[in-house]
N, C-alpha and C positions, 0 to 999 in steps of 0.2 A: 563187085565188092567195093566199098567205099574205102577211102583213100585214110588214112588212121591219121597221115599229117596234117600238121593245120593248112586252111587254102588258104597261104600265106605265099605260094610260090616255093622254089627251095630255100630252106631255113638255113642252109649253114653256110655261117659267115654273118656279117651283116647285112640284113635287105632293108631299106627303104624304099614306101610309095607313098605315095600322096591318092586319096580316094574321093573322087568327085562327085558331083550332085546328081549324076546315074549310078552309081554304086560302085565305078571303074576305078582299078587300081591302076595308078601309074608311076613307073619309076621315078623314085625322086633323088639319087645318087648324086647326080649330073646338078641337080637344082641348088643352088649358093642359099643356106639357111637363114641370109638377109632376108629371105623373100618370104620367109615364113610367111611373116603375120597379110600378105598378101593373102596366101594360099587360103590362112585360116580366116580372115576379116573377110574381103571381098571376095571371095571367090565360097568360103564357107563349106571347106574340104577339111578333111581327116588324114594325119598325118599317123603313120604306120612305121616301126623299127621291129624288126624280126631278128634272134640270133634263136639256136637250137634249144636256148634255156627260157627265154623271154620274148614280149611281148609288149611294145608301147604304144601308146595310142594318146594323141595328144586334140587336144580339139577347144575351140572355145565357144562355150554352152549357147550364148547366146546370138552368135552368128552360123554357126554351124548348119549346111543342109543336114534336113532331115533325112535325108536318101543314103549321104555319105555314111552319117553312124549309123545309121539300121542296115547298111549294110557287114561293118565293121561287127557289131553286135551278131548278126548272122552267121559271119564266118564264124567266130566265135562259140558260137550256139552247133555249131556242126563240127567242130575241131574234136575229134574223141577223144585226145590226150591229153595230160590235164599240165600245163605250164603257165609259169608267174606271168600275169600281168600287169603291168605298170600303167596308170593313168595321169595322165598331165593335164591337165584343164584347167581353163580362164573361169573365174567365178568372181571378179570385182577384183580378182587376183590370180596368181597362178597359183595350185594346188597340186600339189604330188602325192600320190597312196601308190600303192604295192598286194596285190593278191595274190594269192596260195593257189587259189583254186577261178576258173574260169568263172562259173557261179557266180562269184561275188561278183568279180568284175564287172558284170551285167547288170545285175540287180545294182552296182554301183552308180554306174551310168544311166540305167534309167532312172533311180530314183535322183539323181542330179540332174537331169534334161525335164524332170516334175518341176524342180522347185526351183528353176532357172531365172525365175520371174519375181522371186522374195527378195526385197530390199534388204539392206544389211544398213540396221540405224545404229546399231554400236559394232564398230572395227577394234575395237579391243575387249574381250572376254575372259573371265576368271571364274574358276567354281574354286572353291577350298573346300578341300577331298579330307575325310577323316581318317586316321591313320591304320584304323580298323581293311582301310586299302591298299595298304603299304603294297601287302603279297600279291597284289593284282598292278603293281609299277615295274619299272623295267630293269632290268638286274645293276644298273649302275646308280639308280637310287635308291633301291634298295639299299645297295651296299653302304652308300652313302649316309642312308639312316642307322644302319645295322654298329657304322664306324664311331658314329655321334652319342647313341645311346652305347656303347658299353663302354667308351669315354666320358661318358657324361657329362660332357660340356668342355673337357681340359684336353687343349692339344698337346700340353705335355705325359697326355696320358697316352699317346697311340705313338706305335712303332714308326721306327723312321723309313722299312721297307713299306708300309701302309701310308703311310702318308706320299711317298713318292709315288705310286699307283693313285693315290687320291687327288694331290694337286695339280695335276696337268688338266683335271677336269672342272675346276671348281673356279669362281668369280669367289673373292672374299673382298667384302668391305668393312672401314673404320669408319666413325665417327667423327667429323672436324667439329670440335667443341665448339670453337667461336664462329660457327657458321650455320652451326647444327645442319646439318648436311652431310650425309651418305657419302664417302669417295673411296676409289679403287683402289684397295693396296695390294691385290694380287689377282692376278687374270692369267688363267691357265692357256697353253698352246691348242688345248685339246678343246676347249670350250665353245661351245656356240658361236659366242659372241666373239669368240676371235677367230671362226673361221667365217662367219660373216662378210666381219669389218677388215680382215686382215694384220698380219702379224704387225706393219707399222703402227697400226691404230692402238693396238695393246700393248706395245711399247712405252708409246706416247701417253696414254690415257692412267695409267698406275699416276696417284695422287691428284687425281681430275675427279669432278662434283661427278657422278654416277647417273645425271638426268646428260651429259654433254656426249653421249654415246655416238649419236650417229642423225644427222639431218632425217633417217630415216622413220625417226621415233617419234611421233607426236606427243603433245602437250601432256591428253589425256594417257595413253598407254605409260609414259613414264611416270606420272601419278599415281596411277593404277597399280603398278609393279612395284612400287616406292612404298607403299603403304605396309604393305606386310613385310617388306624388312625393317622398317623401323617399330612395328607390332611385337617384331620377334627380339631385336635391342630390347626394346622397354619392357618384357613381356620374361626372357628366354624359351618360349615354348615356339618349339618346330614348327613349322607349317607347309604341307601337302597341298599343290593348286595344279590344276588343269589350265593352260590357256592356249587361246587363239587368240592371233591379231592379224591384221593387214597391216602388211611393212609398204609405205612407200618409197620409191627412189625413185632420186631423181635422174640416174643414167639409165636404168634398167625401168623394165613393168613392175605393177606391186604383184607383192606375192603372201601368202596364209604362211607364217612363223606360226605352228603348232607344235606344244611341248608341253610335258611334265617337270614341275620346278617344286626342289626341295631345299627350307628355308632352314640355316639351324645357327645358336648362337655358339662361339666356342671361345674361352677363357684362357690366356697365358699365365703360366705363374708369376709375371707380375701385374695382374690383373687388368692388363687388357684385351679388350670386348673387341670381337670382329663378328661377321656377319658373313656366312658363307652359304652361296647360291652353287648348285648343282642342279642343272636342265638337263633335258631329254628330249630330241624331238622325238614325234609320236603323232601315227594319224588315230590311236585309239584313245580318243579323249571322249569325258564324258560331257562336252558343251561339239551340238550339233554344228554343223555347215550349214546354216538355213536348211530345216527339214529334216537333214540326214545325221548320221551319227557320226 
């Protein structure tokens, strides 16, 4: 009778191997995670974390034996029980996703080991989503919209219990009249961008130009992200966007910032204009990975 546990070895606790170019798992406990990008570049092994709930598998597409993930795929394929897997992979960047069910995960992987080979000519991507999508975003922008429209635009119209659950999440910006330029007059703890950049950075950045973010942002993405909030200034109407980018840095590897961002304008009773951005990341966006969804 087959064994119901994943052939992962025994799951409980943490397990790490490293799985090489015959499809051998080998313990990687002992192994100092300097040596990662060894393992995975030149050597072109599958790197594995097992706990009784989960599942990782880290790999990078285009140096990767083929032996190593059709092996990893395999186990997988024979696992009867069904636990989250997490996928870490290099694609011009590092990508993270998350599945429910083994299934995907597979079908994930191969359709990424397909399209390994697609060039990426724009590293920054936006769809603008119509609101008719709202109920298909993720419960913190929803809300986000839900807070906007039945304020109608007045932050003197929402509660102050509502608003303290709102603000730790949200980036709001003003207007520099004589500069006409975008700057930071409030940047939540909880926000993307200041778990990013870290809590100095958002300290420091409240009344700074809003393109001076971070070395890690090119010319084009802040352009690109700039444009619909001053759409939504000149405009007041909301806006619903999908994006992908590739972040570079300069200490670390790049990696795919994927997220849902909800643009909206809100009014003080004395009539000044701010600009408040609420993000989500999110691997369910509607602009593909080269190929994939």
């Amino acid at each position: 009778m087959r064994n119901n546990k994943p052939d992962f070895g025994d799951t409980a606790g943490l397990r790490q191997w490293w799985v090489d170019d015959r499809g051998e798992k080998n313990p990687a406990e002992e192994i100092d995670r300097s040596l990662d990008s060894i393992f995975l570049r030149h050597l072109g092994q599958v790197r594995l974390s097992t706990t009784t709930n989960r599942i990782d598998i880290m790999w990078d597409t285009t140096e990767v034996e083929d032996e190593a993930l059709a092996s990893v795929i395999d186990r997988l394929t024979r696992c009867q029980i069904e636990i989250t897997v997490k996928l870490y992979f290099f694609y011009y960047g590092w990508v993270s996703e998350i599945y429910k069910h083994r299934r995907d995960a597979i079908a994930r992987i191969l359709q990424i080991q397909r399209n390994r080979s697609i060039a990426i000519l724009h590293p920054t991507l936006i769809d603008n989503r119509d609101f008719s999508d709202i109920e298909n975003a993720s419960p913190l922008i929803k809300r986000g919209y839900e807070i906007w429209d039945k304020a109608k635009g007045q932050f003197d119209n929402v509660g102050k219990d509502t608003l303290s659950a709102y603000l730790p999440h949200t980036l709001i910006y003003q207007l520099n009249q004589r500069e006409d330029e975008l700057v930071f007059s409030w940047i939540g703890d909880q926000t993307t961008s200041a778990r990013i950049y870290g809590k100095e950075w958002a300290n420091m950045a409240v009344g700074e130009h809003s393109a001076s973010q971070s070395e890690q942002e090119t010319v084009e993405f802040v352009t690109k992200i700039s444009m619909a909030m001053h759409e939504t200034l000149e405009t007041g109407e909301p806006r619903l966007q999908h994006i992908r980018t590739l972040m570079e840095d300069t200490e670390k590897e790049p990696f795919w910032l994927n997220y849902e961002r909800l643009i909206t304008l809100h009014r003080m009773a004395d009539g000044r204009e701010g600009v408040d951005v609420l993000c989500n990341l999110s691997q369910n966006l509607s602009i593909p990975l080269a190929g994939g969804p």
